[in-house]
PLY file of the C-alpha trace (Angstrom):
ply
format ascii 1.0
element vertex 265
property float x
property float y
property float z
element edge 264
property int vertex1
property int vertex2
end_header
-23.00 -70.37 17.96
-26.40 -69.12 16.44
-28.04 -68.99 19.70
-25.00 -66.65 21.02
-25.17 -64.20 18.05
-29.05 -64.03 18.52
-28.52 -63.34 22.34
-26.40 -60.60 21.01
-28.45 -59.03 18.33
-31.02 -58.52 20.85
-28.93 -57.07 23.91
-27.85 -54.32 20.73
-31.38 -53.80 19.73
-32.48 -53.46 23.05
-29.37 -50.80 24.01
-30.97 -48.95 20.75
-34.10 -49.10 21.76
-33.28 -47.79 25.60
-31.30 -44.80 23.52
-33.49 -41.30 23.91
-34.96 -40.33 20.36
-35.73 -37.09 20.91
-34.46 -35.10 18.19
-33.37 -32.23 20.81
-31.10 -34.83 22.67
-28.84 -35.00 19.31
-28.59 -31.20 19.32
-24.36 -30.86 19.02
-22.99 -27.59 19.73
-19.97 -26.06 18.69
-18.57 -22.32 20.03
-15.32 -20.54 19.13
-14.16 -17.94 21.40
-10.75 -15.98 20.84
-9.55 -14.02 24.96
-6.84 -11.46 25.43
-5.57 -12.13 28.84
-2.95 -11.04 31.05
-1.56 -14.07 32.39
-1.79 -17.53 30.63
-1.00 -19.51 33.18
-3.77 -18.08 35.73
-6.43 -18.47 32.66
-5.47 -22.37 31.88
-5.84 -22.73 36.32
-9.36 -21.38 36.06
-10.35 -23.21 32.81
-9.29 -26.06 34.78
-11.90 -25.90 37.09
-14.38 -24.83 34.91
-17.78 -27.68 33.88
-17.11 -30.09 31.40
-13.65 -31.54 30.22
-10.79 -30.82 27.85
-10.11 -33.11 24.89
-7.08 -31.24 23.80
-5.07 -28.40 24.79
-2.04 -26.75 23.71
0.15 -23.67 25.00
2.87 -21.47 24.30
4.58 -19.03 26.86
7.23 -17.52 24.46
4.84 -17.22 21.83
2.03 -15.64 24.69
-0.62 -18.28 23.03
-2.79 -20.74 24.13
-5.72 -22.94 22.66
-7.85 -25.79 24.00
-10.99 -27.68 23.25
-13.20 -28.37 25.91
-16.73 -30.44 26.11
-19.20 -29.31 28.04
-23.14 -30.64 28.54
-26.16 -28.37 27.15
-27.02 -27.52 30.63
-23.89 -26.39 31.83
-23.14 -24.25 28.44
-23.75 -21.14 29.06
-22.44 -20.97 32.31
-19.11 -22.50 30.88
-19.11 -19.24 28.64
-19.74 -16.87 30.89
-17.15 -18.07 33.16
-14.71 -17.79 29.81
-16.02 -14.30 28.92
-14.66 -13.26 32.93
-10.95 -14.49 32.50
-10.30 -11.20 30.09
-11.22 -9.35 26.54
-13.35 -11.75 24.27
-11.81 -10.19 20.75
-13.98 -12.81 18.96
-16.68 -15.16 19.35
-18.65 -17.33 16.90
-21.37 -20.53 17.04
-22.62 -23.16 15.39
-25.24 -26.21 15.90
-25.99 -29.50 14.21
-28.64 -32.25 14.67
-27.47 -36.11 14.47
-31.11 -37.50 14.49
-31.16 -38.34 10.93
-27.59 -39.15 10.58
-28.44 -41.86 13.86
-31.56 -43.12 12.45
-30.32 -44.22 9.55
-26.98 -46.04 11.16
-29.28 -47.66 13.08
-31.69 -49.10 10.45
-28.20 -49.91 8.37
-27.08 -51.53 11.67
-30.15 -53.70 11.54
-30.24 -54.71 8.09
-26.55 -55.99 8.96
-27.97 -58.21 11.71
-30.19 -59.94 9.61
-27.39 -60.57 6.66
-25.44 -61.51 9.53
-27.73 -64.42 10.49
-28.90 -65.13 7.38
-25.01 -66.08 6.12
-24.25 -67.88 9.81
-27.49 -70.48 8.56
-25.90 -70.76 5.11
-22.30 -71.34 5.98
-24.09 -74.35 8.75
-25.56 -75.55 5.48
-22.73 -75.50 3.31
-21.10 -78.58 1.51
-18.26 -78.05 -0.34
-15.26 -75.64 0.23
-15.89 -73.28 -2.22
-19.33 -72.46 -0.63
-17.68 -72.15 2.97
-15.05 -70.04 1.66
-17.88 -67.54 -0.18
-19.76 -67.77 2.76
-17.21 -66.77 4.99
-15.38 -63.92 2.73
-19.29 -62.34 3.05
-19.26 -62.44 6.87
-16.32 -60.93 7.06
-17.55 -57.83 4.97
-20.84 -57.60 7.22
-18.85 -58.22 10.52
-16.39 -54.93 9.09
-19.29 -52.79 8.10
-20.97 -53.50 11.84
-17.91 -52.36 13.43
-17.90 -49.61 11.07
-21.67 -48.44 12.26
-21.17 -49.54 15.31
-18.40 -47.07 15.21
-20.00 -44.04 14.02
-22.63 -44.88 16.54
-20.87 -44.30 19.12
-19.16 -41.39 17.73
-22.81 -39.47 17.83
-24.00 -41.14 21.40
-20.65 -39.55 22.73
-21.74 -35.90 21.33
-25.73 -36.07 22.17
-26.36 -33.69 24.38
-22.74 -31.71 24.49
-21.05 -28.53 22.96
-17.40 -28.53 22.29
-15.81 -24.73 22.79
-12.43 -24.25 20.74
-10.87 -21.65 22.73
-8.02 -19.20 21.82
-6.23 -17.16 24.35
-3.81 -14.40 23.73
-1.34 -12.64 26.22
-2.24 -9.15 26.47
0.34 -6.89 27.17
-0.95 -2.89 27.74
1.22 -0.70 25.91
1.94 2.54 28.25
2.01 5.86 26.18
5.42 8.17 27.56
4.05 11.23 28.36
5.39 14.26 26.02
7.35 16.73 28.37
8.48 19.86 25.71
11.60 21.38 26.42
12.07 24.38 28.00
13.34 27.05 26.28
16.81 28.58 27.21
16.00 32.14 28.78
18.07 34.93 26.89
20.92 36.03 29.59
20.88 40.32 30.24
23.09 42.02 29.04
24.30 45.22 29.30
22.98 48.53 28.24
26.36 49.69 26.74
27.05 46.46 25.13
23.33 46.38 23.43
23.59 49.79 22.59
26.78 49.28 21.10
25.90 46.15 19.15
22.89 47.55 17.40
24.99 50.35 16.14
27.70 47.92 14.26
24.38 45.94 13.60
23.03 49.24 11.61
26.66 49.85 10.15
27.15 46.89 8.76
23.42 46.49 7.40
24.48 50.42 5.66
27.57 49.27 4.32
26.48 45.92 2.75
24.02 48.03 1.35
26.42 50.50 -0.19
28.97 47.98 -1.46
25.85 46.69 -3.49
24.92 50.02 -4.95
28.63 50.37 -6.18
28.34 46.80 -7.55
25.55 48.02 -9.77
26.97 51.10 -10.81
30.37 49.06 -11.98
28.46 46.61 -13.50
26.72 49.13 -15.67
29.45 51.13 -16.22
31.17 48.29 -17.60
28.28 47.36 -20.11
28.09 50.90 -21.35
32.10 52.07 -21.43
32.49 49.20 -24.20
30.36 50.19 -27.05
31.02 53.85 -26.45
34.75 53.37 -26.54
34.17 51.43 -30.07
32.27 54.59 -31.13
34.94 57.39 -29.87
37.56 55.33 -31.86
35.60 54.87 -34.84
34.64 58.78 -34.95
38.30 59.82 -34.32
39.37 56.87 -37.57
36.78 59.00 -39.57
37.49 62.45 -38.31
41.20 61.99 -39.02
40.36 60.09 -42.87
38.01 63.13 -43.48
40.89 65.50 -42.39
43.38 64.00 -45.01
41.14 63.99 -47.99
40.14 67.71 -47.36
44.26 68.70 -47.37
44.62 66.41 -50.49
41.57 68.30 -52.64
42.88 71.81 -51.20
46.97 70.92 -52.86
45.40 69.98 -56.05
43.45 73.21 -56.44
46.55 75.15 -56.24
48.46 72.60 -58.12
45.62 74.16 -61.01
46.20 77.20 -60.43
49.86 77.89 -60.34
50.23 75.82 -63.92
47.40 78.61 -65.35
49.42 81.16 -64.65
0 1
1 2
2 3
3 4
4 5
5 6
6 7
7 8
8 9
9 10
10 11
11 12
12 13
13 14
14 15
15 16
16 17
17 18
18 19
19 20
20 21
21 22
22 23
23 24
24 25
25 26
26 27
27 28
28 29
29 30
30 31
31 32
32 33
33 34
34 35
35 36
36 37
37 38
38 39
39 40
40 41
41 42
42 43
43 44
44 45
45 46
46 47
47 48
48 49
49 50
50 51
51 52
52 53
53 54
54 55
55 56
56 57
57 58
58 59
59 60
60 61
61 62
62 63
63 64
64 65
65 66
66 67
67 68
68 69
69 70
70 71
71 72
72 73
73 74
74 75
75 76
76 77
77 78
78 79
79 80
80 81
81 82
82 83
83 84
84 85
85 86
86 87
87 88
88 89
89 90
90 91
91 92
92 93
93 94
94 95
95 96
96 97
97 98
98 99
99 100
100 101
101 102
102 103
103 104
104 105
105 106
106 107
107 108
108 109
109 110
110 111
111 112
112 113
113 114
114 115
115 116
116 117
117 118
118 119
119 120
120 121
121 122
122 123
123 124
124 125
125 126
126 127
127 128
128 129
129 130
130 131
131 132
132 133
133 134
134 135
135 136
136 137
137 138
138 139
139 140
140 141
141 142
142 143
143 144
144 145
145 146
146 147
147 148
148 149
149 150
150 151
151 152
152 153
153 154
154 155
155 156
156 157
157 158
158 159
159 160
160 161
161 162
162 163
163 164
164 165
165 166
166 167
167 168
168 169
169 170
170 171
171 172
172 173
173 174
174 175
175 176
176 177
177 178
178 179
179 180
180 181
181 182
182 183
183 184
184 185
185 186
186 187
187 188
188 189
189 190
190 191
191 192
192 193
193 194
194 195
195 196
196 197
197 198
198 199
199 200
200 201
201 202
202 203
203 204
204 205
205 206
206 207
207 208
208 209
209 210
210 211
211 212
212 213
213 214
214 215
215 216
216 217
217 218
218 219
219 220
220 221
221 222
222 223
223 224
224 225
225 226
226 227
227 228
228 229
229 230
230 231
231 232
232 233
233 234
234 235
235 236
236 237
237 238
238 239
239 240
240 241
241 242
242 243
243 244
244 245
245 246
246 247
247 248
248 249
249 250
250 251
251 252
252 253
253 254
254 255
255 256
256 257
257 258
258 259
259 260
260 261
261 262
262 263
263 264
């Protein structure tokens, strides 16, 4: 069993070793692009046959929506976008980079490390004697055996990005809005009419303009008549009251004088 899991440690190390370690091959890319287009399904038929792949996609009709993610290689990036940009109106567009070559260096001397626990516990547990050293022995290699899978894993993960861009792209169905074109109305044409009948009608027109304007003049005049007759009314009857009280006490004095005189005699 130890000479299979050496046989295996080196067919990894050498698959790690035959890996590129250029730190430009673990350049991953990653492009958002938002489209107005007029037809969704002709833009998902052309996306189709555009480079790379699509690792998910989802569409509406209803809705007029669409998004999918597609991976592409470096090479054939900027062609890929390009070939986007053509199917209608990019409304938005946004990028972003990362390198893996640390994150992959250091899986890989953590993968290695692994190995050699890995060994190391596969000469103990030949060694062991008594249960309770097989059974501590063996819960250890199951840890390492997890956390391999676990790097191995992650591994992977970045090997499957090196050298690839992912585009998240959003399309929208466009519809142009047409603008109705204002038509004004025409206005009505005044019909002729006759000369007798215009003549005639300005003529009541005048009239009745004169006679609204008398029947307001009288208005005023009864209106202030009516504010002045009242006080001056009071005053008439009041002067004849005091004409008439003056009257009697002149008669009264004029009796008594000759009441005087008639008893000197």
């Amino acid at each position: 069993m130890k000479i299979f899991t050496t046989i295996a440690v080196f067919a990894l190390c050498m698959i790690l070793l035959a890996t590129p370690v250029r730190a430009q091959d673990f350049l991953v890319q990653q492009h958002s692009i938002t489209i107005d287009v007029e037809s969704l399904e002709d833009a998902l038929q052309r996306m189709g046959a555009m480079p790379g792949f699509e690792l998910s996609s989802q569409t509406s009709i209803a809705d007029g929506r669409g998004s999918a993610v597609r991976m592409v290689q470096n090479r054939d990036l900027n062609r890929t976008l390009e070939l986007l940009g053509e199917l209608g109106s990019v409304t938005r567009a946004d990028s972003s980079a990362r390198n893996f070559f640390d994150e992959w260096s250091g899986l890989t001397a953590e993968f290695a490390v692994r190995n050699r626990e890995y060994d190391r516990m596969m000469e103990l547990l030949h060694d062991a004697t008594t249960m309770q050293q097989f059974n501590q022995i063996e819960r250890r290699l199951r840890e390492i055996i997890s956390q391999q899978e676990q790097i191995r894993g992650r591994l992977n993960s970045i090997e499957f990005e090196m050298g690839s861009a992912r585009i998240f792209v959003t399309l929208n169905l466009y519809v142009p809005t047409v603008e109705e074109e204002y038509i004004p109305e025409p206005e009505p044409e005044p019909e002729d009419e006759p000369i007798v009948v215009g003549r005639l009608r300005e003529i009541g027109d005048t009239f009745m303009n004169s006679a609204s304007g008398t029947l307001a003049a009288v208005q005023a005049v009864l209106i202030f008549l009516a504010r002045i007759s009242i006080p001056a009314t009071v005053a008439v009857v009041m002067c004849i009251i005091g004409f008439r009280i003056f009257m009697r006490h002149l008669a009264k004095a004029g009796k008594d004088e000759e009441n005087e005189k008639v008893q000197i005699v």
